[in-house]
C-alpha positions in Angstrom: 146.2 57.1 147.5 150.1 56.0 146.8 151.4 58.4 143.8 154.1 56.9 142.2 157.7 59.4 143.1 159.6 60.8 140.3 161.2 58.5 137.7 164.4 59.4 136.1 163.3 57.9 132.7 160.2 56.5 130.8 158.1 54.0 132.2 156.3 51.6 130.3 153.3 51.5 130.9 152.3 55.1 131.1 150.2 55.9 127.7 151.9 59.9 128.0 155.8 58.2 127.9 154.7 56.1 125.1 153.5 59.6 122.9 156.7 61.0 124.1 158.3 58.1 122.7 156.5 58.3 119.8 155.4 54.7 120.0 151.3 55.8 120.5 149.2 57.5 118.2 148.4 61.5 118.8 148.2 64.9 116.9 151.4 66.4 118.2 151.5 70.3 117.8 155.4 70.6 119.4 158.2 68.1 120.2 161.6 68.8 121.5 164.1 67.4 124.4 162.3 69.0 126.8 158.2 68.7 125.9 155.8 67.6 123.8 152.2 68.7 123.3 149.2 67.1 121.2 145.5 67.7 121.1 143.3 66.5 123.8 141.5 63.3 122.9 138.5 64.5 124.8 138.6 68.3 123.8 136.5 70.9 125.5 136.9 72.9 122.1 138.7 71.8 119.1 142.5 72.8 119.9 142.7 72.0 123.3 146.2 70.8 124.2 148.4 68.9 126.5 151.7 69.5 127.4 153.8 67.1 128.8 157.4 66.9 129.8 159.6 64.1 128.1 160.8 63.0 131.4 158.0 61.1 133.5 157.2 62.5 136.4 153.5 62.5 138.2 153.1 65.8 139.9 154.3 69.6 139.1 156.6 69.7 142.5 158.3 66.8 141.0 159.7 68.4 137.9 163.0 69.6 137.9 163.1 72.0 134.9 160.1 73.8 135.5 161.4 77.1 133.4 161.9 75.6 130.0 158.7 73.1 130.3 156.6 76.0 130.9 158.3 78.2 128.1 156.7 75.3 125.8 153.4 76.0 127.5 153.8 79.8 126.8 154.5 78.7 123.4 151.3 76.7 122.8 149.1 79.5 125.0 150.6 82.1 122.5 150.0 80.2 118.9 146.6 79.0 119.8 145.0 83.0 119.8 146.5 83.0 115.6 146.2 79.5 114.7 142.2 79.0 115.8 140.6 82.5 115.8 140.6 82.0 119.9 140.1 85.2 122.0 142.2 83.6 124.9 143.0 80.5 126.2 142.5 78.7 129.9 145.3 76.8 131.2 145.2 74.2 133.6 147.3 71.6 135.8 146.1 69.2 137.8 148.3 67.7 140.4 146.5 64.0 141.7 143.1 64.9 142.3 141.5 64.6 138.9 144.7 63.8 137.5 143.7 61.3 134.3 146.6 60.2 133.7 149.5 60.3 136.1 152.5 62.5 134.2 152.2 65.4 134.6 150.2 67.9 131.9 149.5 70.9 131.6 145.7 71.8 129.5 146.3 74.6 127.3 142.1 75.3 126.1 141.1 78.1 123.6 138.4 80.3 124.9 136.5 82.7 123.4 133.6 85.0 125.0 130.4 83.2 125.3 131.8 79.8 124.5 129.6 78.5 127.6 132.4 77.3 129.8 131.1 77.8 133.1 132.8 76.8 136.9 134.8 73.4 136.5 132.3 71.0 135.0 132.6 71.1 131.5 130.7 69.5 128.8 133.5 67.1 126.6 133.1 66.5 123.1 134.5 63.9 120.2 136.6 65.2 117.2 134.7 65.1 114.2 136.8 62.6 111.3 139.5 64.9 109.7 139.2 67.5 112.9 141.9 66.5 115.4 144.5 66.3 111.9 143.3 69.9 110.7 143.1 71.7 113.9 146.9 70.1 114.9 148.4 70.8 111.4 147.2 75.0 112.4 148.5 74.6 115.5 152.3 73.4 114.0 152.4 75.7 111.5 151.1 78.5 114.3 154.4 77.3 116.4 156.7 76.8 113.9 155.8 80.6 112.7 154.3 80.0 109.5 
């Protein structure tokens, strides 16, 4: 399988550049120069995020700023604890294999004892109407210390 090489700007087509871009819909939690992180379409439980550097690139080797993209993640791992009621959180990165979409992102998932996640096949659900909004707005106000 050909993975496209690191890009030194946006590309077009890629539906994670065009969130970053702001151009495509998405509950964003955090945006800055150097990340931005919204809710999971697919959630394994309400809050779980992405985090995805503004630059495009596919794969975590290729990512030349790794120290403040993954001060972003810390962020996000840190809010969702007070912003959800979350015991702890599971984060994940996926580098080709199972890689949905190819930018790189980082899954930032609340867990909580009991909460049936077992191994690596996990049970996705929809967001009910009004969730995805709610459960972003917590998370924003969780980051931005409110």
């Amino acid at each position: 399988m050909d993975v496209p090489s690191r890009h030194d700007g946006p590309v077009r087509e890629c539906v994670f550049c065009a969130i970053v871009r702001d151009e495509a819909a998405a509950d964003v939690v955090l945006r800055d120069e150097v990340a931005v992180a919204f809710l999971d379409r697919s959630p394994l439980f309400a809050g779980h995020v992405l985090v995805v550097p503004t630059e495009h690139v596919v794969t975590l080797p290729e990512l030349l700023n790794v120290g403040p993209f993954f001060e972003r993640v810390q962020r996000v791992v840190a809010a969702i604890p007070t912003a959800l009621g979350a015991q702890g959180t599971f984060v994940a990165n996926n580098n080709v294999v199972s890689q949905s979409v190819a930018h790189l992102h980082v899954h930032v998932v609340p867990r909580t004892k009991g909460d049936g996640l077992r191994g690596f096949f996990w049970p996705r659900r929809k967001y009910a109407d009004g969730e995805a909004a709610a459960v972003a707005s917590r998370l924003r106000a969780a980051l931005d210390g409110r």
